[in-house]
C-alpha positions as CSV (number, residue, x, y, z in Angstrom):
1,X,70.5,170.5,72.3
2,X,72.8,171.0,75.4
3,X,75.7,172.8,74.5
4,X,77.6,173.0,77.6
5,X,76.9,171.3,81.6
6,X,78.4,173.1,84.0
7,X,77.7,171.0,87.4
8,X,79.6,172.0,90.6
9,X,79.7,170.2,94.4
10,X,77.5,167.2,93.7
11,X,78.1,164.2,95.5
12,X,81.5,163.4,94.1
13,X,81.5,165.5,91.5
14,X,83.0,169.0,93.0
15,X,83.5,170.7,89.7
16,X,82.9,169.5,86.3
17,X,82.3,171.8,83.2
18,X,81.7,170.2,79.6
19,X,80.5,171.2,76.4
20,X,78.6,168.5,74.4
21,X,78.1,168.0,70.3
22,X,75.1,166.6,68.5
23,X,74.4,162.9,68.0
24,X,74.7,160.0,70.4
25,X,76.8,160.8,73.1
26,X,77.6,157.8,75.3
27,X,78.9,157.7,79.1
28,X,80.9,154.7,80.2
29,X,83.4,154.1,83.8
30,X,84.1,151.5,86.2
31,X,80.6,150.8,88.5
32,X,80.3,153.7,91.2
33,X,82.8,156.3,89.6
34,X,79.2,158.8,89.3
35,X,77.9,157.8,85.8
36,X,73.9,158.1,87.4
37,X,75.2,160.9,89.4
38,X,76.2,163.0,86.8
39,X,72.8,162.1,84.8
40,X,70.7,162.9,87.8
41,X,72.6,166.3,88.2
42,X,71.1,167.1,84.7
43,X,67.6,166.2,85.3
44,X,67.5,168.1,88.5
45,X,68.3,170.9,86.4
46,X,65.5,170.8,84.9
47,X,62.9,170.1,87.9
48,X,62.6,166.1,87.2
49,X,64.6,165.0,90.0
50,X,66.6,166.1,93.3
51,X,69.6,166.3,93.7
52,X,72.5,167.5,96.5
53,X,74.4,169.6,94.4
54,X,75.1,173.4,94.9
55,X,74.4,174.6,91.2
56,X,74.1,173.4,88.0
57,X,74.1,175.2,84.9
58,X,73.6,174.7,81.0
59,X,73.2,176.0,77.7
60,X,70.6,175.1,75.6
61,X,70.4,176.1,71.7
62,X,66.8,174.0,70.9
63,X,64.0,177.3,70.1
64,X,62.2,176.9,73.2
65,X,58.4,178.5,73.4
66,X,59.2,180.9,76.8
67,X,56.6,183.7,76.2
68,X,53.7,181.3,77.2
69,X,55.4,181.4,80.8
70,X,56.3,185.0,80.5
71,X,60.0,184.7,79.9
72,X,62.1,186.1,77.4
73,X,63.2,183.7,75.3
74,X,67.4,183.9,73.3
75,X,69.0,181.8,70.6
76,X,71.2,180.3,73.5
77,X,69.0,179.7,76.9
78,X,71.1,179.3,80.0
79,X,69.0,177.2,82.6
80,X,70.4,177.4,86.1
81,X,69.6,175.6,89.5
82,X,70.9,176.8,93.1
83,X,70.5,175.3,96.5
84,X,72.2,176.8,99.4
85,X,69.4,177.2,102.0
86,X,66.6,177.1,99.4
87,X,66.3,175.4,95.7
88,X,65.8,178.0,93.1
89,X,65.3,177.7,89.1
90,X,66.4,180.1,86.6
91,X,66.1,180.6,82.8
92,X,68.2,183.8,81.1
93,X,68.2,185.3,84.6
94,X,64.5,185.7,85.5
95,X,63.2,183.4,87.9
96,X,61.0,180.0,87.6
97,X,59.0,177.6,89.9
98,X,60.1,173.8,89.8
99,X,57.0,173.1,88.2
100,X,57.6,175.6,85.5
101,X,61.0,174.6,85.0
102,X,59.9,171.0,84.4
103,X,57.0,171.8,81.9
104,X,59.3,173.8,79.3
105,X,61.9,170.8,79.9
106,X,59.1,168.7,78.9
107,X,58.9,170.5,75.2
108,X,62.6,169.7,74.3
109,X,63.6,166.7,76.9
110,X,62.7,163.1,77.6
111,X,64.2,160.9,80.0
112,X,63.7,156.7,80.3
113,X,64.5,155.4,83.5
114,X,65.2,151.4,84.0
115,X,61.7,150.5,83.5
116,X,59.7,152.8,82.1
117,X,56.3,151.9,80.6
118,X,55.3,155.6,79.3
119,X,55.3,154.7,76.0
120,X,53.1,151.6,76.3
121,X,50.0,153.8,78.3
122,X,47.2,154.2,75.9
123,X,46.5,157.4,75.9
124,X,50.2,157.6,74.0
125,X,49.4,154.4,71.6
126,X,46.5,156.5,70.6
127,X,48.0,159.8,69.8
128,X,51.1,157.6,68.2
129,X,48.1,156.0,65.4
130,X,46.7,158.8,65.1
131,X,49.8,160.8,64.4
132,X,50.3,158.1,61.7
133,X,46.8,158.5,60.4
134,X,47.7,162.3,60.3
135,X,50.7,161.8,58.2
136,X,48.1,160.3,55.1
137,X,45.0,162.5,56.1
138,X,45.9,166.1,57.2
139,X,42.6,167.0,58.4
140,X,42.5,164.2,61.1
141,X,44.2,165.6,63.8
142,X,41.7,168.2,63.6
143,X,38.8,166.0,63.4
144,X,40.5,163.9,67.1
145,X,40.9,167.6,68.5
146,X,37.0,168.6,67.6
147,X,36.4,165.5,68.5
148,X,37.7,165.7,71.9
149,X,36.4,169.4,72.2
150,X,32.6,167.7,71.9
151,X,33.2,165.1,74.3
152,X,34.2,167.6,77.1
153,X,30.8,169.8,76.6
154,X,28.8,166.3,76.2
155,X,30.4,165.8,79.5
156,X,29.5,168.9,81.5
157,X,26.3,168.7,80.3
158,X,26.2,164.6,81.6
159,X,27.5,165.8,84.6
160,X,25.1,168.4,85.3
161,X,22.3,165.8,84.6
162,X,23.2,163.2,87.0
163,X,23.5,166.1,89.8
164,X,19.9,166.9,89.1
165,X,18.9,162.9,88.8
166,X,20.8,162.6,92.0
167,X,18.6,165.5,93.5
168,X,15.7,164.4,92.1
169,X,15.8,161.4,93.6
170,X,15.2,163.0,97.1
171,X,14.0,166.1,95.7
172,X,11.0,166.1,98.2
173,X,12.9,166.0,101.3
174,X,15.3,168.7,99.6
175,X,12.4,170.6,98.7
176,X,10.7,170.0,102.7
177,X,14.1,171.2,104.0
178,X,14.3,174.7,102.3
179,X,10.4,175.3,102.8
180,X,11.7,174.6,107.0
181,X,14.5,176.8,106.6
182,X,12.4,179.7,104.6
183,X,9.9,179.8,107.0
184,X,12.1,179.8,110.3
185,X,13.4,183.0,109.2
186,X,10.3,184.5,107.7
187,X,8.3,183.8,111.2
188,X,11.2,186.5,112.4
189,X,11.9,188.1,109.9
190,X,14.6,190.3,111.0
191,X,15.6,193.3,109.9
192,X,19.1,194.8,109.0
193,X,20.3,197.1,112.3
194,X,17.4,195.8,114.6
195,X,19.5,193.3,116.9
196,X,21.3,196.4,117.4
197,X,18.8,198.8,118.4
198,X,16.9,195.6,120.4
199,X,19.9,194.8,123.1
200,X,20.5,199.4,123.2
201,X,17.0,198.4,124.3
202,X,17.4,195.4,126.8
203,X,20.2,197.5,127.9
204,X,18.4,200.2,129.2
205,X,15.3,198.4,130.3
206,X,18.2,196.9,132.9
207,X,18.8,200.0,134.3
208,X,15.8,201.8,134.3
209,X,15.1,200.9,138.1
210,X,18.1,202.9,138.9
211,X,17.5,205.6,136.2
212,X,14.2,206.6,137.9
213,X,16.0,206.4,141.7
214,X,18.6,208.5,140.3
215,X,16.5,211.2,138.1
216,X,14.1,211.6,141.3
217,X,17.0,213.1,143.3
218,X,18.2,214.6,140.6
219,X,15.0,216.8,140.5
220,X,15.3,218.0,143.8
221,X,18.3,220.3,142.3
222,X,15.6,222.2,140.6
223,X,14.0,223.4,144.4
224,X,17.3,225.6,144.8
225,X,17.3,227.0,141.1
226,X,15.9,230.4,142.6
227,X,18.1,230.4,145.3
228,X,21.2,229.9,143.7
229,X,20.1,232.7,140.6
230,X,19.4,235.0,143.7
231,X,23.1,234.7,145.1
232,X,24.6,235.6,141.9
233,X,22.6,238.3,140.8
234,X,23.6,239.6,144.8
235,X,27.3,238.8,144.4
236,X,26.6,240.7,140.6
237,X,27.7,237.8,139.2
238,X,27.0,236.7,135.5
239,X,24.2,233.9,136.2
240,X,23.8,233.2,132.3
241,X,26.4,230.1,132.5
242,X,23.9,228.8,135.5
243,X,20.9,229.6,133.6
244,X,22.6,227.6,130.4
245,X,23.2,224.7,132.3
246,X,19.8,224.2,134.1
247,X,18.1,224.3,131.2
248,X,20.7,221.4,129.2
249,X,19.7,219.5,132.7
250,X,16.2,220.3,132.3
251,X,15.9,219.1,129.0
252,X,18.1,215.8,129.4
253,X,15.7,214.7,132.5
254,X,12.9,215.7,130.2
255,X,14.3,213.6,127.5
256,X,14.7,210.7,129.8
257,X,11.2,210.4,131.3
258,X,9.9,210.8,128.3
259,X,12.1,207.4,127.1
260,X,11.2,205.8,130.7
261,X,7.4,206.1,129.8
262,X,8.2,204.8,126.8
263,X,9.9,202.0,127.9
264,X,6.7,201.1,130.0
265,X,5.1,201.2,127.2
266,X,6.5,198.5,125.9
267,X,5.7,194.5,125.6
268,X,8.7,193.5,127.1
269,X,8.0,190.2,127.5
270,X,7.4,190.3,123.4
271,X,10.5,191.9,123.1
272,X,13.4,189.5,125.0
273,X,11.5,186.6,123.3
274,X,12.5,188.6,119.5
275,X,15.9,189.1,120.4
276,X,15.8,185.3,121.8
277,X,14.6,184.2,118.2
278,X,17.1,186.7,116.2
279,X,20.1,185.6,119.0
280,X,18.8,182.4,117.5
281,X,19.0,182.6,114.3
282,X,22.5,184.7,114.6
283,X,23.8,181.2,116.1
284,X,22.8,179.2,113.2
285,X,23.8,181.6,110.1
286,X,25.7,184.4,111.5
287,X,25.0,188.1,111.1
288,X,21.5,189.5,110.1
289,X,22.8,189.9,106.8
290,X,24.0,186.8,106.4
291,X,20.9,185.1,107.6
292,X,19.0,187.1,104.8
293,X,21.4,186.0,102.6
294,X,20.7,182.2,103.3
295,X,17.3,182.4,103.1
296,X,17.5,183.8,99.4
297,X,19.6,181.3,98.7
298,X,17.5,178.7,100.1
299,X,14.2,180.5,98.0
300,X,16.2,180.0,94.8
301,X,17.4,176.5,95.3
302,X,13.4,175.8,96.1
303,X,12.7,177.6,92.8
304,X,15.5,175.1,91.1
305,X,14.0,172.5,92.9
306,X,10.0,173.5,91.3
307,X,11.8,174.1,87.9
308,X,14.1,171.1,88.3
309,X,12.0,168.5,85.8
310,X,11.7,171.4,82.9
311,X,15.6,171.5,82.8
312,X,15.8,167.6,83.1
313,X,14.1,167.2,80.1
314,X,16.0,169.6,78.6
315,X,19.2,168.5,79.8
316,X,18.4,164.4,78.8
317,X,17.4,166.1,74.8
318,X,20.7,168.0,74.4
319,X,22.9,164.8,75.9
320,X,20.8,162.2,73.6
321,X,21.6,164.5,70.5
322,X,25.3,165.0,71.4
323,X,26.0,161.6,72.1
324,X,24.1,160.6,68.9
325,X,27.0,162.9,67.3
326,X,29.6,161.3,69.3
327,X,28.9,157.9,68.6
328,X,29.1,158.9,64.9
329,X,32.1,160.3,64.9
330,X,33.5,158.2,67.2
331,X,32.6,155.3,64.7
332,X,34.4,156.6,61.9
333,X,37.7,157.6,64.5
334,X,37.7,153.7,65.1
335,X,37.2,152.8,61.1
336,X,40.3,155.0,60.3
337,X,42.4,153.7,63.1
338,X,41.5,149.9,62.6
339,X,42.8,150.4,58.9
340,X,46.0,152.2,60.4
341,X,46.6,149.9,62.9
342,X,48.6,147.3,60.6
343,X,50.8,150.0,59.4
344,X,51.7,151.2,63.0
345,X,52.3,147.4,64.0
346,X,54.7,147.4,60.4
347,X,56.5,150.3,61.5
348,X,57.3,149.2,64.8
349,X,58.1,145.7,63.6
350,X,60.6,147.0,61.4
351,X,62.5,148.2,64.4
352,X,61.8,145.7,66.4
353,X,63.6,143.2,63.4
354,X,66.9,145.7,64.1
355,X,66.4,144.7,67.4
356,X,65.8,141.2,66.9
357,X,62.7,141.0,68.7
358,X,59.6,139.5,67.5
359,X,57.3,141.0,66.2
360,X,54.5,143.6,68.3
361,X,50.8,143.5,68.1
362,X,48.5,146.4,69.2
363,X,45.4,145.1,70.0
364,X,42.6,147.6,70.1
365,X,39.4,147.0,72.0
366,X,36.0,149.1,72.2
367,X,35.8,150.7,75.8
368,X,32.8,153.2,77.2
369,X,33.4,156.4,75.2
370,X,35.9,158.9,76.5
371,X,37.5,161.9,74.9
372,X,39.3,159.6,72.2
373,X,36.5,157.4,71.3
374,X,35.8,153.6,72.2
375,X,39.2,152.7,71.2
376,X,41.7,151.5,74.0
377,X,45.2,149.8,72.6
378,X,47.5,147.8,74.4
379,X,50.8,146.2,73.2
380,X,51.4,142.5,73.3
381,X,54.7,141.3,72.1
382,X,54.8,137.6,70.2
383,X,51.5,137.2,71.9
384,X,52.9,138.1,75.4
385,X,51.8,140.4,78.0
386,X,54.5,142.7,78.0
387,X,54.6,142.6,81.5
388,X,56.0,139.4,81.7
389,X,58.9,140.1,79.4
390,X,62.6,140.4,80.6
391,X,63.9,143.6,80.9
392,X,66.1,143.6,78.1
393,X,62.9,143.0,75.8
394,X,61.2,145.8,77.5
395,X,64.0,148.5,77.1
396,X,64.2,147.2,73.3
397,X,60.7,147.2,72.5
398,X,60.3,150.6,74.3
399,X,63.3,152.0,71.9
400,X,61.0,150.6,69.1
401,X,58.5,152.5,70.0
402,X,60.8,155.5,70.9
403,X,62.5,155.3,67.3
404,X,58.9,155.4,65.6
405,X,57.3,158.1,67.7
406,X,60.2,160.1,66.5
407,X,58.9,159.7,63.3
408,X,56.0,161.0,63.4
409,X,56.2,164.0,66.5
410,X,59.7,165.1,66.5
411,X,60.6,167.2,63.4
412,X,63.6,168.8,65.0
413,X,66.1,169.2,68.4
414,X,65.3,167.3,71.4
415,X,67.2,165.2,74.0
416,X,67.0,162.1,74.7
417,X,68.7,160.7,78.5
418,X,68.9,157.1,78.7
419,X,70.0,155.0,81.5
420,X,71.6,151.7,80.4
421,X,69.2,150.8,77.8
422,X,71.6,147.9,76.6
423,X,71.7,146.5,80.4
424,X,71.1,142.5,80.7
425,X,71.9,142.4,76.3
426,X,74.1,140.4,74.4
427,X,76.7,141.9,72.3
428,X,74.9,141.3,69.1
429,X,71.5,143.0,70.7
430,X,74.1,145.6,72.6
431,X,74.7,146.3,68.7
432,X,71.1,146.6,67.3
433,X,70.2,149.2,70.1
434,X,73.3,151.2,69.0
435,X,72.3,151.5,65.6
436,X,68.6,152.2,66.1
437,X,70.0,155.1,68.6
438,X,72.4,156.0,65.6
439,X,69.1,156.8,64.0
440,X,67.7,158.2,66.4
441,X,70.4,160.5,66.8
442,X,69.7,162.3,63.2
443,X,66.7,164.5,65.7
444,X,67.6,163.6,69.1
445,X,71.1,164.6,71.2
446,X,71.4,161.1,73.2
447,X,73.0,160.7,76.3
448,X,73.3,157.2,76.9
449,X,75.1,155.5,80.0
450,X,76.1,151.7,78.4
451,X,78.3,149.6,80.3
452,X,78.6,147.8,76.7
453,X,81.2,148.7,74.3
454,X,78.8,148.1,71.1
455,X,76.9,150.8,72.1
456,X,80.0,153.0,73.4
457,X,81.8,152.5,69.7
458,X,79.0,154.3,67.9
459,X,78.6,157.0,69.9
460,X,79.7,160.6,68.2
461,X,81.1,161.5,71.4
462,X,82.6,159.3,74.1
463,X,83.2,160.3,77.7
464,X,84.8,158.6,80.5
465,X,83.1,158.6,84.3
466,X,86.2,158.0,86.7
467,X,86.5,158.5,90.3
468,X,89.7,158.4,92.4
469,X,90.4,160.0,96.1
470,X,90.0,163.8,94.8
471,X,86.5,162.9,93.7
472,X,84.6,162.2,90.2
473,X,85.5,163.9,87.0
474,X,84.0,163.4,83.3
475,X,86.7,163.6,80.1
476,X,86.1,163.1,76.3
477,X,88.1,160.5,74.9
478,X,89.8,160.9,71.7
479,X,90.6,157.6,69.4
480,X,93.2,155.8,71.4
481,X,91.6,156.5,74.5
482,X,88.5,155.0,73.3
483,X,90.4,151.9,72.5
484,X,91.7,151.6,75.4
485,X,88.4,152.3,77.2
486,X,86.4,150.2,74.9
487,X,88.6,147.1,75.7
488,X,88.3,147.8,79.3
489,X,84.7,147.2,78.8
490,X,85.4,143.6,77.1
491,X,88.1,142.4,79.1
492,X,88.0,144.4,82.2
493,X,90.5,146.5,84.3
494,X,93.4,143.7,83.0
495,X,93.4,144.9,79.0
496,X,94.1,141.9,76.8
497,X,95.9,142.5,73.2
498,X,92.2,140.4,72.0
499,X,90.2,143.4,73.6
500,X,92.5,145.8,72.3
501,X,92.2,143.8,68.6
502,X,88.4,143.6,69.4
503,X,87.8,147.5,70.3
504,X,89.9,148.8,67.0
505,X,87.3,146.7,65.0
506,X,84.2,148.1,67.1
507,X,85.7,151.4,65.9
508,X,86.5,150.4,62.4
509,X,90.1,150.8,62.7
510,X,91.3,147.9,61.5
């Protein structure tokens, strides 16, 4: 449960700090003193909604799992939210994403807003029978999770069959395609490092004209060799760095004619068209490496392509089998639910009597096999679309369901926010939806924003919403305060001595 809100600059509120006790807590003030406000401050705490203000802050005593999202978890958790130029989440201190902060609300939280229809989506009316069926058979929840297990390989496998039905169907042209792309590099077939050494090569056949202009005056140097050793040896200089030299220039000249005749060599005409084709294929796939790459790609999808009506047949074998299974099973899933489904319909009727509602009926129908089975369930109520219900209806009949989920999923903590779940009710339905949340109260902490005082008189804990020029604040009301409150709610802002008479006997006073 929450033990203690502490919510500062939000909206109106600029400072409010409140500890809260188990049960049903009820919130009640004049329209537009910050009752929402307040509510929405909480949720945004816990990353299911935004909100303005500048921190918000509580204690929560429920054993939360935290170790899954690598937190340390205590016996009191403090969950914090910030907002000055960013929005940041916090649980003991360490640091959590929004979306982290909402999934581990989501183990201990649940919030209705005016018109919800969660409760009615058939994924929920499915795990809701067969929690009931679990209650009575212990190994069935087992049987719906290795159920579900199957269905998701039977699905991969289906899935990777209609891929190769799909590329079956133009398997030939897939087939034509990677042969054209095979052979286009093949009839190059280009070789790691060779673009390189082919433009070192285009480079210097585009300056060998003036390589040979050059290296033919350079030669001439070599006609004054003698003379120049002769004027050193004269002047009884050392000639050995001369010497040194004209033999490094010797051999570099030698070096190049013999690369010039090699160039002539050459079929050049052969060689730009290559680097054309491997400039080519660069364009397409990138480097040389990558193009090789491709084309082994492109040879094993051909192989997949040759081998492709061996692994069909395979493939279409292993789905008939496990769908054989599936059906089965899926069979005897629908058996056990159909004979549960009158007890679920019982157990919700029963609340639904409190609530003086007719009675529900969960109709199941056969739909193309998913990960539950055929079974699809949808809730009609006295033979009505529940879409066309008032909204009063709906936020009763979703309390029914509410009240019997509890049943069967919540052993213990849990919170509960609800958001004028009595709006649009009489006093005697006002009533019926406090007791059921009286009930309810035994696993959940409620908070409950009622603008009814039925409602308000059986709460465990009653606070008061006001707002005057200073801003919003939130105060737990003892007894007199709650009469007084209470008849406020009856009468309005003018408190008759019949509203005063009427709010002691809400409260059994009197």
């Amino acid at each position: 449960m929450i033990e203690r809100l502490h919510v500062k600059n939000q909206l109106s509120f600029k400072e409010v700090d409140v500890c809260f006790s188990e049960g049903l807590i009820a919130f009640t003030g004049p329209s537009g003193a910050g009752k929402s406000v307040f509510m929405q401050a909480i949720l945004s705490l816990f990353g299911q909604s935004d909100t303005n203000a500048s921190s918000v802050e509580a204690l929560v005593t429920d054993k939360i799992d935290l170790e899954k999202f690598g937190l340390q978890s205590d016996d009191i958790n403090i969950f914090k939210y910030t907002k000055d130029k960013s929005t940041r989440y916090f649980i003991n201190t360490q640091s959590v994403s929004k979306k982290s902060m909402a999934e581990i609300a989501n183990s201990f939280l649940n919030s209705l807003a005016v018109r919800d229809s969660d409760e009615f989506e058939n994924e929920r009316l499915i795990a809701l029978l067969d929690a009931l069926i679990g209650k009575k058979e212990s190994l069935h929840v087992k049987e719906v999770f290795e159920f579900e297990k199957e269905f998701l390989e039977y699905k991969k496998i289906k899935n990777r069959l209609e891929i190769i039905e799909a590329k079956e169907r133009k398997i030939e042209e897939l087939k034509e395609f990677a042969l054209f792309e095979i052979s286009k590099i093949d009839d190059v077939d280009p070789k790691i490092g060779e673009d390189e050494e082919l433009m070192n090569f285009k480079r210097s056949l585009s300056k060998k004209e003036k390589i040979e202009e050059s290296l033919e005056k350079a030669n001439t140097l070599l006609d004054f060799e003698s003379s120049v050793s002769e004027f050193l040896n004269l002047t009884e200089k050392n000639s050995g760095f001369f010497d040194e030299c004209m033999n490094e220039l010797r051999a570099i000249m030698e070096d190049e004619r013999y690369r010039l005749n090699t160039l002539e060599e050459q079929d050049v005409e052969a060689l730009l068209e290559r680097i054309e084709k491997i400039s080519a294929l660069k364009s397409r796939y990138g480097s040389i490496e990558e193009i090789l790459d491709y084309r082994d790609k492109k040879k094993k999808e051909f192989e997949e392509y040759e081998n492709i009506s061996f692994e069909k047949a395979q493939l279409v074998s292993t789905c008939k089998e496990k769908l054989d299974v599936l059906k089965v099973k899926s069979k005897r899933l629908s058996k056990k639910r159909v004979e549960s489904l009158k007890t679920l319909n019982q157990k919700i009727d029963a609340y639904l009597e409190m609530l003086y509602m007719p009675k529900v009926n969960i109709v199941m129908n056969e739909i193309e096999l998913y990960e539950k089975g055929y079974d699809s369930l949808h809730v009609e109520l006295g033979r009505v679309n529940i879409k066309k219900i008032s909204s009063g209806e709906y936020n009763r009949l979703r309390l029914a369901f509410i009240a019997t989920t509890s049943e069967y999923f919540l052993n213990v903590g849990g919170v509960l926010i609800l958001d004028e779940i009595d709006a649009n009710l009489s006093g005697k339905e006002s009533m019926s939806v406090a007791k059921v949340l009286k009930i309810l109260s035994k696993k959940y902490q409620i908070f409950a924003i009622s603008h009814q005082p039925q409602l308000s008189s059986q709460a465990d804990s009653h606070f008061l919403v006001t707002k005057d020029k200073n801003g919003s604040k939130v105060e737990l009301l003892n007894q007199d305060e709650r009469i007084i409150e209470l008849a406020r709610m009856v009468s309005g802002e003018e408190v008759s001595s019949e509203a005063t008479i009427f709010a002691q006997k809400l409260l059994n006073i009197i």
